[in-house]
N, C-alpha and C positions, 0 to 999 in steps of 0.2 A: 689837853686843853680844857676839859668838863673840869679837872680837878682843881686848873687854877681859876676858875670860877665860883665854885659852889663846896662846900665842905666833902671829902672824900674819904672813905675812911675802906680800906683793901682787905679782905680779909682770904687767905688761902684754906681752899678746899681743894680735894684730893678724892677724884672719882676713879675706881677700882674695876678690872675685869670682873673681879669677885668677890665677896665677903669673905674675909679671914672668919676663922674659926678662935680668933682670940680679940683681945681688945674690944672695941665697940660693936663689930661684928656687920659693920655699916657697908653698903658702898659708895657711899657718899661722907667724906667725913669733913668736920669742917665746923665753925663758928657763922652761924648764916640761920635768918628767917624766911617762914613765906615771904613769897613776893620779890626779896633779894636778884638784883642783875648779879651775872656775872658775865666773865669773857672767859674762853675755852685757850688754851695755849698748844698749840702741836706742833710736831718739827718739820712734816713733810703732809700734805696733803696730794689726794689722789684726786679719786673721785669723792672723798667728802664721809667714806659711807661710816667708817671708824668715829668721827666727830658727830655726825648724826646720832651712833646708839649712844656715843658719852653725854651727849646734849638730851639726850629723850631720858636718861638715865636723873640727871640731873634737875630735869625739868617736874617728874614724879617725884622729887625731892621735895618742888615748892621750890625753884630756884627759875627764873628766868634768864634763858640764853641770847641773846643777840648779836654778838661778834665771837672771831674768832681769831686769831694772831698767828700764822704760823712762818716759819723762816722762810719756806720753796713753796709754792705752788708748782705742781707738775702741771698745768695744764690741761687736765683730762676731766673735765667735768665737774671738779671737785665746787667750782665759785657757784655755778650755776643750780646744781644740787641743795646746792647751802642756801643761796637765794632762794630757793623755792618752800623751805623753810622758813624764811624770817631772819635766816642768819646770815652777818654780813661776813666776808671774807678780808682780812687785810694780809695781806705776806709781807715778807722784805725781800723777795727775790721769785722771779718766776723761772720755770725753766726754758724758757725763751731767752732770759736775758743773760742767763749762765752760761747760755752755751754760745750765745753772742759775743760773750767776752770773751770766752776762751778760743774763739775764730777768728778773735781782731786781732788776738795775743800770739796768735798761731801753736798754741799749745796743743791745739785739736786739726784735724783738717775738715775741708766742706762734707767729705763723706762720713766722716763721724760725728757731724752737726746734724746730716741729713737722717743719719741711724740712729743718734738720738731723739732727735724732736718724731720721729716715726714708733717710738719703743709704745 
């Protein structure tokens, strides 16, 4: 919605465990100035703590963080963690609702609902 309002221009950066020992040698690599927002992309969130050190990674960069997009939320403290930083959390799927479908679908039973949302 921000972008169909006001000019938007995306540009992808790519934050590393580690610095190669070739190329830029960066761990942050990417077309980006101070001050620059971005948003963090991940597949599964926990507790949050994995996007924490890429956001603080990022943030030493000269980059500002504020959301974060990932497919699952597990559930486990990950949103709350994040908020506590400044960072907002959006999923497409929590694990509450995955395993809701799969109990309505009966793919799962209530006792592998109840060993899941317990893991």
């Amino acid at each position: 919605m921000y972008c169909a309002y006001q000019p938007c221009i995306v540009f992808q950066c790519c934050s590393k465990k580690e610095a190669k020992s070739y190329g830029t040698k960066k761990m942050v690599e990417g077309v980006f100035v101070n001050g620059d927002r971005c948003v963090i992309i991940e597949d599964v969130v926990t507790s949050g703590g994995s996007v924490l050190e890429t956001a603080a990674c990022l943030k030493s960069e000269g980059l500002v963080v504020t959301d974060v997009i990932t497919i699952l939320d597990r559930g486990q403290g990950g949103q709350k963690n994040l908020e506590n930083q400044g960072i907002t959390l959006h999923s497409v799927l929590s694990i509450r609702s995955v395993i809701a479908a799969l109990l309505e679908s009966a793919k799962i039973t209530s006792e592998q609902a109840e060993t899941s949302l317990n893991l």
